[in-house]
C-alpha positions in Angstrom: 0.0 0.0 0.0 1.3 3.6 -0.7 1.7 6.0 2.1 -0.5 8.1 -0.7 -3.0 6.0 -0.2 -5.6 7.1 2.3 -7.4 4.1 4.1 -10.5 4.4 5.8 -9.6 4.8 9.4 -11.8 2.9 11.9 -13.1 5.0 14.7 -11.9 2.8 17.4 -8.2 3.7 15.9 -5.7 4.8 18.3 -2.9 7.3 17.7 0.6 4.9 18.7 3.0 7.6 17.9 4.6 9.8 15.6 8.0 10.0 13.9 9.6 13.9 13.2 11.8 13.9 10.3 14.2 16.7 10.5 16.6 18.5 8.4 20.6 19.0 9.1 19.8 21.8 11.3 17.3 19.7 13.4 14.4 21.7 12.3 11.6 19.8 11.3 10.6 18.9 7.9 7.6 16.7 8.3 6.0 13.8 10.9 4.6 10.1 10.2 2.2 9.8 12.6 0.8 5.8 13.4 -2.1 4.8 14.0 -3.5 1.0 14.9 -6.9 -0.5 15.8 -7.9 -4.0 17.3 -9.4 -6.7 15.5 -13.3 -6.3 15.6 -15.3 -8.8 14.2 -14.6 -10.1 10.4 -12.5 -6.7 10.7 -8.8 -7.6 11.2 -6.4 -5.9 12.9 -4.4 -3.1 11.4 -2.1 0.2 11.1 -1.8 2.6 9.1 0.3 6.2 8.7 -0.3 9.7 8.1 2.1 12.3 6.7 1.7 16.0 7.8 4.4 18.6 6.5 6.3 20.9 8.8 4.5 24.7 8.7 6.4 26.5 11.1 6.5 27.2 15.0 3.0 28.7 16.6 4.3 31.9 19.0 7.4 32.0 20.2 8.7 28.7 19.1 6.7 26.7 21.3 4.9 24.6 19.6 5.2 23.1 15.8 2.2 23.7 13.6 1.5 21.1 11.3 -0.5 20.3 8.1 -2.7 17.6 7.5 -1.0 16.1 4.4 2.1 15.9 2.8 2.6 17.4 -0.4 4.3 14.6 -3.1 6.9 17.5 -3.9 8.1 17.9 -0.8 11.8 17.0 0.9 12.7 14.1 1.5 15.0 13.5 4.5 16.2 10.2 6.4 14.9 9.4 9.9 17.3 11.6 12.2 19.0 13.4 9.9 21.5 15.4 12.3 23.0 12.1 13.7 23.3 10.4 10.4 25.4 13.6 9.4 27.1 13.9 13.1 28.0 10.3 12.7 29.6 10.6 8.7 31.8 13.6 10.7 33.2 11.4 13.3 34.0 8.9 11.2 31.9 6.3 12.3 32.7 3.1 11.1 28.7 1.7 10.4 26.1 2.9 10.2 22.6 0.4 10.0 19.9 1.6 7.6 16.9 -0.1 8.2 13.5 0.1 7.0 11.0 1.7 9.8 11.4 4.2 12.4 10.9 1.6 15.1 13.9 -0.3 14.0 16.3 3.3 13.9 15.3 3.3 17.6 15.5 -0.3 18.7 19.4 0.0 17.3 19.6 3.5 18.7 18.7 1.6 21.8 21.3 -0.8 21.6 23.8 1.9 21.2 24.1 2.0 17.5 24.1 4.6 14.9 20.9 4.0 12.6 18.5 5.6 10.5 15.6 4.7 7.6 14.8 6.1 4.2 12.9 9.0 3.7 9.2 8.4 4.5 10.7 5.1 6.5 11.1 2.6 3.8 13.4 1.9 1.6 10.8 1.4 -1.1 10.5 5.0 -1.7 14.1 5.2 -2.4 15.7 7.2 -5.0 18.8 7.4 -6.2 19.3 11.1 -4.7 18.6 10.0 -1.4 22.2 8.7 -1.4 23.6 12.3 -1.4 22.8 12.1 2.4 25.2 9.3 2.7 28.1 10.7 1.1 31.3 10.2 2.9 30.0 7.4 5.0 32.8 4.7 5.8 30.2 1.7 5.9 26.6 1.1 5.5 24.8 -2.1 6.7 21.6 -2.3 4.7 18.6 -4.8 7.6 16.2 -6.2 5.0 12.8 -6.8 6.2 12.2 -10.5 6.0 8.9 -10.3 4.0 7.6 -13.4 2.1 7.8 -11.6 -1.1 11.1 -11.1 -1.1 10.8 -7.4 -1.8 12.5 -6.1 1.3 15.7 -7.5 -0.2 14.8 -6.4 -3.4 14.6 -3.1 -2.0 17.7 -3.3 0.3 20.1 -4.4 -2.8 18.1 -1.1 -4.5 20.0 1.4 -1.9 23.0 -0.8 -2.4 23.4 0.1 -6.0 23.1 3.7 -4.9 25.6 3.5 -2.4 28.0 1.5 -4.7 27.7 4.5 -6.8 29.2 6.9 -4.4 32.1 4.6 -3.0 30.5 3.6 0.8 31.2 -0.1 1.7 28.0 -1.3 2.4 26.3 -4.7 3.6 23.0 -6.1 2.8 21.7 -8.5 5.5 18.8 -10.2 7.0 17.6 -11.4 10.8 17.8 -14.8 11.4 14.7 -14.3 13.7 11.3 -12.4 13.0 10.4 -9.9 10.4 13.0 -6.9 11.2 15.3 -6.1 13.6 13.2 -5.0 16.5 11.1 -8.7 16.3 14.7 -10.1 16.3 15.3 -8.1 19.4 11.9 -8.9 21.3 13.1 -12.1 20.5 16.0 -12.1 23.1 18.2 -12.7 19.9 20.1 -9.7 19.7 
């Protein structure tokens, strides 16, 4: 499903939690928002995820203003930007890209340097979202283990990209669960 796609939301659906992108400066550039409802019924369970672009600060800074969609045109930047670009500085020998914000934090949990593609897959790569990665020493690429295969397919996508720029990269998959946070629930990591 596209993140253009707008599902009908159930009313029982419950707001999980939201995701700010940010540019190199740390000011926000737009927010994923999730949302998740319980099975109900022939209804199954499910999630979904809204986009709202960045308008600008409400008073003095205080509070982030926010629009209710996300124009197709607009920036694209990778889940925590300012660290990614903190972490090319220093040298950092890897850095995990992984698809889905909750995966950045489950390795930021573990101590780890991490981010996700714009929008938070790797399915909405494009080949200029590399530029964010340039001078990066190493890149290890977490498939999502999905029975179509195209998490890999999608992994050895940003590969190609990185190749193209000269950053050692590996593509790689849990041995355990879907993604790296199931792996980690798991006990396995």
């Amino acid at each position: 499903m596209s993140v253009w796609t707008k599902p009908k939301m159930p009313d029982d659906a419950v707001r999980i939690c939201e995701y700010v992108y940010t540019d190199e400066a740390g000011e926000p550039v737009y927010k994923k928002v999730r949302w998740e409802w319980p099975q109900l019924g022939t209804r199954p369970r499910g999630k979904t995820f809204k986009l709202h672009a960045f308008l600008g600060w409400s008073g003095n800074r205080e509070k982030p203003r926010w629009d209710l969609t996300l124009a197709k045109d607009a920036r694209r930047v990778p889940y925590h930007l300012p660290a990614l670009r903190a972490a090319i500085a220093a040298k950092v020998d890897c850095i995990w890209l992984v698809d889905g914000e909750k995966d950045v934090e489950t390795l930021e949990a573990a101590g780890q340097v991490a981010t996700t593609a714009p929008l938070g897959t790797m399915g909405y790569w494009l080949g200029e979202h590399v530029a964010y990665f340039y001078g990066a020493t190493r890149v290890k690429i977490i498939a999502d283990k999905d029975t179509d295969g195209e998490g890999l397919r999608d992994a050895w996508k940003v590969a190609k990209s990185l190749r193209l720029i000269g950053v050692r990269f590996d593509v790689v998959q849990v041995p355990v669960g879907k993604d790296i946070t199931d792996f980690a629930q798991a006990g396995a990591a």
